[in-house]
N, C-alpha and C positions, 0 to 999 in steps of 0.2 A: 724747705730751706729756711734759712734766718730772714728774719723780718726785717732787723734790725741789720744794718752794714756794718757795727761793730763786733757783734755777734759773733759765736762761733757755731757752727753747723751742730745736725747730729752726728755723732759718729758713725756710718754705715759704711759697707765694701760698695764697689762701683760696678757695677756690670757693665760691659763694653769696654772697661778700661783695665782689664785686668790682665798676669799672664798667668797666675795660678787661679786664685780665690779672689782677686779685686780688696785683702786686703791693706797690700801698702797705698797701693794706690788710693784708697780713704783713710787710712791716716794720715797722708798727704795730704788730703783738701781740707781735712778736721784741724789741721795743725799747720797748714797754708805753709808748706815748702815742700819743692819740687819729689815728685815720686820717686826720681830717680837716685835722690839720697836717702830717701825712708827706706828703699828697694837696698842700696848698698851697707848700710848700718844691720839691717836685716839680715845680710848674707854674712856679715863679719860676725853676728852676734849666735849666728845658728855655727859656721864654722868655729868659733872660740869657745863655745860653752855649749851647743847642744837644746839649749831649754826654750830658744827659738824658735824652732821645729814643734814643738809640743805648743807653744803658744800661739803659732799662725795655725797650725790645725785645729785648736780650741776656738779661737776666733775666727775664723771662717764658718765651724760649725754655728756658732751662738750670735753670729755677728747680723743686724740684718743688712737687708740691700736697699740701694736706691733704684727705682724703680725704671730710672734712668740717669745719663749723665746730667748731672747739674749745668745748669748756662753757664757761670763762671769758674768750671772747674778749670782752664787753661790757665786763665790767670790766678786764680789760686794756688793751684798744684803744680802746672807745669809742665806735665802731660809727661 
């Protein structure tokens, strides 16, 4: 995690927190707003254009993980 409290994290997918691959759910905590809107932008942008789908499968392959859930992932993310 960051050292620093202004920091921004690493980017990793969450295990435990996921419903597919855990990655909206880390780009939720990398970018500290709730998952549930990273998860809904996500589903608009694979339904409207397609190229969503190819890049949550890309990233989830390349992406790595956190080994566990981070302490302040609620309050960052949102859960």
């Amino acid at each position: 995690m960051a050292d620093d409290p202004g920091s921004r994290p690493k980017l990793r997918r969450m295990k435990g927190r996921h419903w597919l691959g855990g990655v909206c759910a880390g780009i939720g905590y990398w970018l500290a707003v709730p998952t549930w809107l990273v998860r809904l932008l996500w589903t608009v942008t694979v339904l409207a254009y397609g190229l969503g789908a190819v890049l949550y499968i890309l990233l989830w392959i390349f992406m790595p993980v956190w080994d566990q859930v981070p302490e302040n992932y609620e309050e960052r993310a949102g859960g």
